[in-house]
N, C-alpha and C positions, 0 to 999 in steps of 0.2 A: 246800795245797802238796804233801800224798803224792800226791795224787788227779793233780793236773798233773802230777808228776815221773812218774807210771807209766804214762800217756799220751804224756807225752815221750818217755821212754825207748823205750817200745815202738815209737814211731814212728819214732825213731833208729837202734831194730837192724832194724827192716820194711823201712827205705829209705835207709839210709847206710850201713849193714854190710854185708858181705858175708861172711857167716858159713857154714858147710858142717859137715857132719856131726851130733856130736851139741851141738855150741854152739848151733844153732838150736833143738833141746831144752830145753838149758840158761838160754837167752833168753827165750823162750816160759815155762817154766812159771813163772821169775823173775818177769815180769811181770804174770802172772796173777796170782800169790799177792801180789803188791805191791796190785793192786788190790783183791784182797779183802781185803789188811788193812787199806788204806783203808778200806774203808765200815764195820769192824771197829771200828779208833779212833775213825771218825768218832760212830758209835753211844757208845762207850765216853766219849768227851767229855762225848756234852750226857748220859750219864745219869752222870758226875762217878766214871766206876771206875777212878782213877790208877792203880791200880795194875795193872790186867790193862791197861791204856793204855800204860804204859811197859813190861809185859812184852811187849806184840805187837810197840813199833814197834822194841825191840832184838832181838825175832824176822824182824824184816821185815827189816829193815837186815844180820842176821848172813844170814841167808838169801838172800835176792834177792839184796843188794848180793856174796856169792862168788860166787852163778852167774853174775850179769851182768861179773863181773871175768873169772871162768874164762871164759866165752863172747868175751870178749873180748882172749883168751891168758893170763890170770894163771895160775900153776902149777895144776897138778891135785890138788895137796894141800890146797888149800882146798873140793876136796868132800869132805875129814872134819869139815870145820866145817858143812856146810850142815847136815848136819841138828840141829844143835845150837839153832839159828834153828829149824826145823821143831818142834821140841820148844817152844823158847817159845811159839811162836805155839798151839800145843793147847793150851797151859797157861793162857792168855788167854782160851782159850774157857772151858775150863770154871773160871776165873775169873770170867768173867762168867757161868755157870751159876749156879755156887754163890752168886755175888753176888744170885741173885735170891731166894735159899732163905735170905737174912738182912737185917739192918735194916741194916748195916752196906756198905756201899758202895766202905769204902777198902781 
């Protein structure tokens, strides 16, 4: 479902929006990073790491989900929260680093 919704979305703001300046930015990199936390969780499922799984997709959702609001007029004070998402989503990674350097998984 992440994986469709970040396909959808992108094709929403490529060919229904009409967006100008730096929202197209905002749109764009949203997107991208949505997709790459897709295959991110997706990974993180089948090798069962809940917990860097639930810290990416509250990093995706804080993150994408302000730019693609901001991009779509919501205030601009919710780019003090993006990267706050940006930080989960590191943190997931090297959750799942670290997950590999033990027996421990959760």
């Amino acid at each position: 479902i992440m994986g469709f919704a970040a396909i959808a979305i992108g094709a929403f703001g490529s060919h229904a929006l009409k967006l100008e300046g730096p929202a197209v930015d905002w749109f764009k990199t949203a997107t991208l990073y949505h997709m790459f936390s897709t295959a991110l969780v997706l990974f993180l499922s089948l090798h069962k790491c809940r917990k860097a799984l639930y810290t990416s997709l509250v990093g995706v959702l804080v993150f994408s989900g302000c730019l693609y609001s901001m991009a779509m007029g919501a205030p601009r004070f919710l780019g003090a929260i993006v990267p706050i998402g940006g930080v989960l989503m590191l943190i997931s990674w090297l959750m799942l680093f670290f997950s590999g350097k033990s027996s421990d998984k959760e």
